[in-house]
Phi, psi and omega in degrees: 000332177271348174279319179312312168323289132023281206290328196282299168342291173274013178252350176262340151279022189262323193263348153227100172325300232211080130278025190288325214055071187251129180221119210212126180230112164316132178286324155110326170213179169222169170246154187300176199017042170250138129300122197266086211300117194215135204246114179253148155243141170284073178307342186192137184102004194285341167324314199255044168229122173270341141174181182224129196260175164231147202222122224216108193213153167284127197313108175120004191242136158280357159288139156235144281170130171233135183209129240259168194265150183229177170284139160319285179198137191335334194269327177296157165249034173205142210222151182231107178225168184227173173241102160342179175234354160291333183256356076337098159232291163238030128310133173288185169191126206248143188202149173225185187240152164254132180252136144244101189315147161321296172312351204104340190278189179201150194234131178228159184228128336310157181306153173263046224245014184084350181221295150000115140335166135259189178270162178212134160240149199235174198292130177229168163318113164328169185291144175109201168233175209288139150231144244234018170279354182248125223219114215288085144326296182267100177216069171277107143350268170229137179214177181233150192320337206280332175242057177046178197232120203225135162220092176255123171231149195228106164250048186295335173279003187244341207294316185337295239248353170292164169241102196320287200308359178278334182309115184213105158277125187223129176249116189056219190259036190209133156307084140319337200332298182299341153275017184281131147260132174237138180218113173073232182273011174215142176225141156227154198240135200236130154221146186316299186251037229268148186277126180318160174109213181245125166261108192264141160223163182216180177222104171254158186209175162228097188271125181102311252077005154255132181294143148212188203196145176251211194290187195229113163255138206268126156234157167235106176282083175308186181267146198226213182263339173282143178303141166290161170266144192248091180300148220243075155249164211212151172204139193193168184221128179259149195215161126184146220227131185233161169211097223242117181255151157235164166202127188299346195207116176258353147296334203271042185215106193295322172277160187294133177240018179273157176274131165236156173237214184176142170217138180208166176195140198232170191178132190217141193215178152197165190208070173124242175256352169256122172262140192222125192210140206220103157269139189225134188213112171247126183229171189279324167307341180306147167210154189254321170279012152221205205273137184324146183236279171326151181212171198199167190173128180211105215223145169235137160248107172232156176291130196114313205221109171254155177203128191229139175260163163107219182274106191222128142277090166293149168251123143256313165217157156308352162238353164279271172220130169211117169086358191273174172225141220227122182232102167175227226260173117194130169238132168282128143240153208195091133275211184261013161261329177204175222182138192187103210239143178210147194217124179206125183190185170293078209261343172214156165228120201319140089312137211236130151224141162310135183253134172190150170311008166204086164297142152335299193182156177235155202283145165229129181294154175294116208238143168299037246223149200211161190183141171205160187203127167225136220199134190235137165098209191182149236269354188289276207251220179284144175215138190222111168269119152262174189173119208216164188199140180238077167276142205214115175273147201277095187308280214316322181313286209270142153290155181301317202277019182255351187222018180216191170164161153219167221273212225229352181248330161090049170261160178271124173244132180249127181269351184192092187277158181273143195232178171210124191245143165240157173197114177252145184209159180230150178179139203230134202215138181239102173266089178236127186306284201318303178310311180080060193193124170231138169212153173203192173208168169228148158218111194239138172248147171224158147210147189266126181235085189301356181194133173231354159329287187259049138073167195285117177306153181260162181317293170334301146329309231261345191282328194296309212277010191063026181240169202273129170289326198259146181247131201005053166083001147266135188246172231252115134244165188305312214269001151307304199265006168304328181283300198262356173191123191287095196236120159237196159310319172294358175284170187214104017258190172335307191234132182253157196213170178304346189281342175251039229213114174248168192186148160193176224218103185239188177208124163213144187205142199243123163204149161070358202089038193253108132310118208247168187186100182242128166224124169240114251220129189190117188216132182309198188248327203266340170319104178205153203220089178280025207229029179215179144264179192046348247221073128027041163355153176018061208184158201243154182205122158219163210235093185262145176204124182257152153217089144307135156195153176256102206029243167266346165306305200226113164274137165199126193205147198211157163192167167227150175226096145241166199234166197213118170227197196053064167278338164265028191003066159275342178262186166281333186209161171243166181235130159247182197185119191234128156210161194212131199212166196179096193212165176209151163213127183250130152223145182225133178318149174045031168220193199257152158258176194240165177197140194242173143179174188199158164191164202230119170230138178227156210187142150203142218233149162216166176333080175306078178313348181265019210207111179285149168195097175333293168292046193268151178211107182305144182225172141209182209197099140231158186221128207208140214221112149230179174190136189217148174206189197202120181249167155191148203236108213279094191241010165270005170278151181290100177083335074020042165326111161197138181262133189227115170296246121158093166216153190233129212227115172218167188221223167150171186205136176222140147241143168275151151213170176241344174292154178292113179101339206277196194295136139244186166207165172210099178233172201220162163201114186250158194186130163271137162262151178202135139244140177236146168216147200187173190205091192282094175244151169246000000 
């Protein structure tokens, strides 16, 4: 029963990430060719997060760029990442964080929920001050494409006192520099063939040794009669990370205590109408006998159309396949009306250990998963979804001696059967922009097919066990249908019911500055989705969550959640779970901020009266959290940006019981945090 407590506890920040308490104060803009320096702290839940990425695209772009964040130390609640300065130049740029949870689910802050803002940073002045030495030569206004695109500047009143090699030119979204020609006091930057629209450029230096910048100048390329020239630009990282333990006595060390290491490299590119993105993660850790550690990814985006090679997670719906990772095909095709998506790849990979009364480890067969979706309308307005999935483990992958033996009786002991899981779902969104109001609902039926060994019952069978062959007056075998689902005795249960049957229900609305988010949630006893996370078996959750703000200044954001199972009161007892959550940060430009934050998790199991249980053993739980700090984000050291933290966090935690002897507990725990994060540029 305490694990059940246990088990509920964590699952509900899997299913409203965030109930995390995640507290993230934007820098809000950026200057061009800075990296741009970004602080999370986890107040609470950071236990269940195995890492976090931050993820990054320009406003008006569907891509996203990802770059992944690290921990202070394992112990810490604050992970660090940056948005490169290769991806920021005179563009806005919008970015949010990705959680990826322990179990495998994955998350995102702000929600990814269609109305949720994202974060944004806008173009702010460069480091320094403005200077009026750089002084615009080519200063057409409007020119048409057919006669190219010229940035000619003249800084001859600067030439003493400039530093050449300081010199960094940026045009639209991209560091031209290397493409510059400089003569004397003057430079220009040329293209032939330039694509219609507004073209922003700026000039940052160093005079004296003081940064400056110049004016910010706008052109407009009308259309002309020559095909534009379509430019190749790419942007990529090479990475890699080691982990080197010594210890004196490596018995007494519960974990593996050999050095692994890791290299990954990612390269984003585009041409035309095309974006292109190749990610490589090779670690020392890959075995070829267990589930992949290495990744590979090779992905196109064109209008209309994505297609991704590799390592891929898709999301199609929440109970169908979301978040898993799939090493084979998925392709998108996407207008504005319909939408029509597939996915088929590997989703486990067989492993062989010898079946024996004292195994080594056990074997898995190779699984399958195939997924599709088609969707009318489109997420701006109404959208209506089907949406169907298959994982299916491969008999054939395995040899007999890897999943069976026999015994001392000389009976077949199987240490590990092969299964088939289906899961179909509809699920329907109501959008209206204007309004600032979304609602949608999902319902999925699945079945589980636990030993798919012997194969499709036959008609004869389906007469012994006394059920009907025929389906709205046709009739029906099983063993037709084998190729898309395995249906026998071993399914669960047998004849479907309600018990396999999930749904869920949300409301989100933007008034008064407020974001509201009510989600309600419910999965069958008999319900399983090998192609999601999370998803609670036999249990209902429902989730209110608010986010206040005041202009730029004041953030305030809360929710409550509860969870409830043994809804098909099959068990001796239910468990419930309640948490209340809470945080604010008031900042006021160029002074410091302040930040709070708080959350309650209470958990208790009662009785089921219609199911006798001797051992029944009353619990109840609770834990509680607070924390408050004080930032300021220092930008009068010279080349030395740092943002500086300070927070201090207490709590406490009890379990009750009511038998005589058994477990309780009462702890209490308080801690100061102090961070500094910086950078040293030149």
């Amino acid at each position: 029963m305490k694990r059940l407590l246990v088990t509920i506890a964590l699952t509900v920040p899997c299913l409203a990430l965030l109930a995390l308490t995640a507290l993230h104060v934007s820098p809000e803009s950026f200057v061009p060719g800075a990296d741009v320096e970004l602080l999370l702290e986890i107040a609470e839940g950071g236990t269940d997060i195995s890492g976090v990425d931050v993820q990054y695209r320009l406003v008006g772009s569907t891509v996203w760029q990802a770059e992944p964040m690290r921990q202070d130390d394992p112990a810490s609640t604050y992970w660090r990442g940056i948005i490169p300065s290769t991806a920021v130049s005179t563009n806005d740029v919008e970015y949010r964080f990705e959680f990826r949870l322990s179990n495998g689910a994955a998350g995102y802050l702000p929600a990814d929920d269609g109305i949720t803002p994202l974060y944004v940073l806008k173009l702010n002045a460069p480091k320094g001050s403005l200077n009026d030495g750089f002084v615009l030569i080519s200063d057409d206004s409007s020119i048409s494409a057919d006669d190219g695109y010229v940035l000619a500047v003249s800084y001859l009143a600067l030439a003493e006192d400039v530093d050449p090699k300081s010199i960094r030119v940026f045009v639209g979204d991209r560091d031209v520099t290397s493409q510059t020609q400089f003569s004397e006091s003057v430079l220009m930057y040329r293209e032939d063939r330039p694509q219609d629209g507004i073209k922003k450029a700026m000039i940052t230096a160093k005079v004296k040794g003081a940064d400056v910048y110049s004016p910010t100048w706008i052109t407009q390329i009308l259309p002309g009669s020559k095909k534009p020239a379509l430019p190749f630009t790419y942007r990529g990282s090479v990475n890699f990370a080691a982990n080197v333990y010594g210890v004196s006595d490596k018995d007494k060390v519960f974990s593996d205590p050999d050095d692994d290491y890791s290299t990954w490299a990612d390269l984003y590119g585009s041409y035309g109408i095309a974006d292109m993105q190749a990610n490589l993660l090779v670690s020392s850790l890959e075995d070829k006998n267990s589930q992949p550690v290495n990744r590979y990814t090779f992905g196109v985006n064109i209008p209309l159309l994505d297609v991704f090679f590799g390592d891929y997670s898709p999301s199609l719906s929440q109970f169908t396949l979301s978040g898993k990772n799939i090493r084979g095909l998925y392709g998108k095709f996407h207008t504005r009306f319909l939408e029509l998506t597939w996915a088929h790849g590997e989703s486990v990979r067989k492993t062989e250990y010898m079946a024996s009364a004292s195994p080594t480890g056990l074997s898995t067969f190779k699984q399958e998963a195939i997924a599709a979706r088609i969707q009318f309308g489109n997420d701006q307005s109404f959208r209506l979804g089907i949406t169907g999935a298959r994982h299916r483990d491969i008999r054939s992958s395995l040899g007999e001696a890897y999943y069976s033996y026999s015994d001392a009786k000389g009976d077949t002991v199987y240490t590990v059967r092969p299964q088939d899981n289906a899961v179909i779902s509809l699920d329907m969104q109501l959008n209206v922009p204007d309004q600032h109001f979304l609602a949608g609902f999902e319902i999925a039926g699945s079945m589980l097919n636990t030993n798919t060994l012997p194969g499709a019952i036959s008609v004869e069978e389906m007469e012994d066990y006394g059920l009907d062959n025929e389906f709205a007056g046709i009739e029906v075998d099983p063993e037709d249908y084998a190729d898309l689902f395995i249906i026998n005795t071993n399914m669960e249960p047998f004849v479907p019911s309600m018990a396999n049957v999930a749904w869920n229900a949300y409301v989100r609305m933007y008034f008064w500055n407020n974001f509201l988010n009510l989600q309600y949630n419910e999965t069958g006893s008999a319900f399983n989705s090998m192609g999601t996370f999370g998803n609670q078996r036999d249990t209902r959750v429902l989730s209110i969550t608010d986010q206040f703000s005041f202009g730029r200044f004041i953030t305030i954001s809360g929710g409550y959640s509860t969870t409830e199972d043994n809804l098909m009161e099959h068990k001796s007892e239910t468990n419930t779970y309640q948490n209340i959550f809470a945080s604010a940060i008031l900042r006021i430009p160029n002074m410091p901020y302040v930040k709070a934050s708080f959350n309650d998790n209470r958990g208790e199991n009662k009785q089921n009266t219609d199911i006798e249980d001797s051992s029944f053993d009353p619990i109840t739980s609770n834990a509680q959290n607070m924390s408050f700090g004080i930032g300021y984000n220092i930008v009068q050291i010279p080349h030395v940006p740092t943002q500086l933290d300070i927070s201090y966090r207490f709590g406490g935690n009890n379990v009750k019981r009511t038998i005589p002897d058994s477990y309780t507990s009462d702890n209490g725990n308080s801690g100061i945090g102090f961070t500094m994060n910086n950078r040293f540029n030149m």
